[in-house]
C-alpha positions in Angstrom: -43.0 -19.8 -61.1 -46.7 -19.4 -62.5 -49.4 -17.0 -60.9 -52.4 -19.1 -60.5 -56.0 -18.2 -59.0 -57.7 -20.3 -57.0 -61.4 -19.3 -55.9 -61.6 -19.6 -51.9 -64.9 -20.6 -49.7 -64.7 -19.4 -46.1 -67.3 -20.5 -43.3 -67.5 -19.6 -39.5 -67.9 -23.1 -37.8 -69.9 -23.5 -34.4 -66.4 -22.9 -32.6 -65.8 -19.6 -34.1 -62.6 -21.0 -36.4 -62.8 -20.2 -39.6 -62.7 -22.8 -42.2 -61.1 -22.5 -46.1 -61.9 -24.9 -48.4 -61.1 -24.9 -52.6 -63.5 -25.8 -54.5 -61.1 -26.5 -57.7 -58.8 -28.8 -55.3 -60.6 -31.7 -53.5 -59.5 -32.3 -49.5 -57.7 -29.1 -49.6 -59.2 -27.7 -47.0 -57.8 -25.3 -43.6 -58.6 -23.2 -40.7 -57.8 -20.5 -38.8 -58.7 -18.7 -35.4 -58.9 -15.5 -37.5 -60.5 -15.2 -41.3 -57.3 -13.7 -42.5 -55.1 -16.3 -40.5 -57.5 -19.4 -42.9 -56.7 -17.0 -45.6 -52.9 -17.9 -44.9 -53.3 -21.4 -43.9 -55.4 -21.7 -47.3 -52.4 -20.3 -49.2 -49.7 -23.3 -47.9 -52.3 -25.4 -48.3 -52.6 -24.7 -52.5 -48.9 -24.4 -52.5 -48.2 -27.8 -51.0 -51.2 -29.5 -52.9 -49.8 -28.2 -55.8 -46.5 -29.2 -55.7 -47.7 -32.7 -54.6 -50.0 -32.3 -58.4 -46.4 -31.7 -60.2 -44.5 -33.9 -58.0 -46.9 -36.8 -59.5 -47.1 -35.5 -62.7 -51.2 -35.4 -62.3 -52.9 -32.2 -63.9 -53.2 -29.1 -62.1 -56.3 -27.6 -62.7 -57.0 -24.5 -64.8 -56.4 -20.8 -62.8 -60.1 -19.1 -62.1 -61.3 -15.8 -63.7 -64.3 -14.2 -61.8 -65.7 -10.7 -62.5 -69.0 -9.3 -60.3 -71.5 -7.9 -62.4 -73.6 -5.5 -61.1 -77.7 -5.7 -62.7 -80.3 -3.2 -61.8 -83.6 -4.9 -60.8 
């Protein structure tokens, strides 16, 4: 099994749930009461949109790389 990066958007809704959504994946998209319960959700989310990628032989997209540069202005 492969080690993959997938870059992660989380937003507080109106509600208070906290919604995950990847960017890199289309639709894949979860929630959670807590941010570190959508970071969880997120996770099975990837892994089963994933598998459903390789289980239809469709292209799984490239793993992300993301540094922060720091720049004095």
């Amino acid at each position: 099994m492969t080690n993959m990066k997938f870059r992660i958007l989380i937003k507080q809704d109106e509600d208070g749930a906290f919604v995950s959504e990847v960017p890199e994946l289309p639709g894949c998209i979860s929630q959670g009461e807590t941010r570190e319960d959508a970071i969880t959700n997120i996770k099975d989310a990837i892994s089963g949109y994933v598998q459903s990628l390789k289980k239809h032989d469709e292209p799984i997209p490239f793993s992300i790389s993301e540094e922060t540069v720091e720049i004095h202005v």
